[in-house]
N, C-alpha and C positions, 0 to 999 in steps of 0.2 A: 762521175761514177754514180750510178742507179741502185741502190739497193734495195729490194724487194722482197715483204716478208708478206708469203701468198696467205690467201683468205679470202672465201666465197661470201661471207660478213661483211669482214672488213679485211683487209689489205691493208698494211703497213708499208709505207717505203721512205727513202729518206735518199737526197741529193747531195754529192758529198765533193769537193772539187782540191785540190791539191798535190802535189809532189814532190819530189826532190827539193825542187830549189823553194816552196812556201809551206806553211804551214795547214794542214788541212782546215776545212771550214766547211759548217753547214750551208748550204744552198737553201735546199728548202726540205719540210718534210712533213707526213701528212698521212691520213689512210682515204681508203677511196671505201664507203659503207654502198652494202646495196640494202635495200628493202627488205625488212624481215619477214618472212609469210611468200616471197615473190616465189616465182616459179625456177628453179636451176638453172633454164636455160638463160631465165632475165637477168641476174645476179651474172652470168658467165659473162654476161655482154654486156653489164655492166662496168665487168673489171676489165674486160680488153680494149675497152674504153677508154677509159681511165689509165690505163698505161699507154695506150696511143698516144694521149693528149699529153702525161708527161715527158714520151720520148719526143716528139715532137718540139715540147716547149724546151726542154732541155741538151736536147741533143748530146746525150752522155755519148762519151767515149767506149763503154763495156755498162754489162748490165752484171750483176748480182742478184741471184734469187737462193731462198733457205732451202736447202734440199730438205726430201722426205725424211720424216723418221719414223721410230717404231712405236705406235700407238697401239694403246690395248683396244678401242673402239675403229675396229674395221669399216663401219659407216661413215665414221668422221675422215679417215684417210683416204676412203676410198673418193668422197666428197670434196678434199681439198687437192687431190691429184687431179681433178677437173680442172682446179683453180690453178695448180700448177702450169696445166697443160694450156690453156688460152692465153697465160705470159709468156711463158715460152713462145706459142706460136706469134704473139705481139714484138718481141722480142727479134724473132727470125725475119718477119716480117719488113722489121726496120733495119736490117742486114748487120745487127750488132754482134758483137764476142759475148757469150755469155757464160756466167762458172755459176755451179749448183756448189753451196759451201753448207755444209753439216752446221746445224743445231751448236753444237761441241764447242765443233770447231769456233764457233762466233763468238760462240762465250769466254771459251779460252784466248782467243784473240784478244778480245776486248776488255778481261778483267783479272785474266792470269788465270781462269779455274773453268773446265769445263761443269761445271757444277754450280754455276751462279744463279740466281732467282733473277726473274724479270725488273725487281728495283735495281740491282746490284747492274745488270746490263743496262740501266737507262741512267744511271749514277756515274760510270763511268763513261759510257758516250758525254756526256754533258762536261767530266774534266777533260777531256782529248779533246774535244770541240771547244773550251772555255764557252761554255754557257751558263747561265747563270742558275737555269732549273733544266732537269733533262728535257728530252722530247717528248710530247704526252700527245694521244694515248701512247700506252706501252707498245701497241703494234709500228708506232712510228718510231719509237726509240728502236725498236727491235730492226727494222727497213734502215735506219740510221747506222747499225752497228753491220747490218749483212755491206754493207757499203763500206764501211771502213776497214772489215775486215778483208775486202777485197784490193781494197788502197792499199796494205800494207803486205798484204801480198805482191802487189805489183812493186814496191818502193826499190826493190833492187835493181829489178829490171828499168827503172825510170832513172835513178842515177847512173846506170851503164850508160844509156842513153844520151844521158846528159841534160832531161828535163820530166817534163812531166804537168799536166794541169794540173 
């Protein structure tokens, strides 16, 4: 499982691999930065890039990416719906499933409270994962948690099943 938390900056994401019958465990996880000052278009290509090169080396089963939310700077949302829109399309591309999971909803997943601060999300990915220090930066702890939250959506459907990676 791919979780992706979008960013024209940087991008967060986090590889997250388990099921029914094992226990989850980090893969890997990471942010993909582009150049600050670079021009939009190059930053865009730089993150479809960089998602290529993870689905490729990863070959996730489904992707997770953080849906939109409601920002009071219109510039900045309208900026990271770009960044939305070229994982997405990386995404399609690699002919995966993919779910937009709410901001919220992540945090509620992951910590009990849609209301948690960005330590509080990277505090508890780190006990669901047993790691020792969360994932840093915070945007990969955050790519870490849209992945798990996605896992644990899927965990019903994977024990009907009768497995699950």
């Amino acid at each position: 499982m791919l979780g992706i938390d979008p960013g024209t900056a940087t991008c967060g994401y986090g590889v997250v691999s388990g099921g029914a019958q094992s226990p989850a465990r980090l893969v890997e996880c990471g942010v993909i930065r582009t150049r600050a000052g670079a021009p939009l278009g190059t930053r865009l290509g730089v993150v479809f890039d960089g998602i290529g090169d993870l689905l490729a080396r990863h070959r996730p089963d489904a992707v997770a990416v953080e849906g939109l939310f409601h920002g009071k700077n219109a510039r900045s949302a309208l900026v990271l719906g770009h960044g939305r829109g070229v994982i997405l399309l990386a995404v399609e591309r690699a002919g995966l499933p993919v779910a937009e999971i709410s901001p919220s909803e992540v945090k509620r997943a992951v910590t009990g409270t849609g209301a948690a601060t960005k330590g509080q999300v990277g505090e508890m990915v780190a006990r669901l994962l047993r790691l020792a220090t969360p994932p840093a930066p915070a945007d990969a702890a955050d790519g870490t948690a849209i992945a798990l939250t996605h896992l644990l959506r899927l965990m019903p459907r994977l024990r009907l099943a009768g497995g699950g990676r």
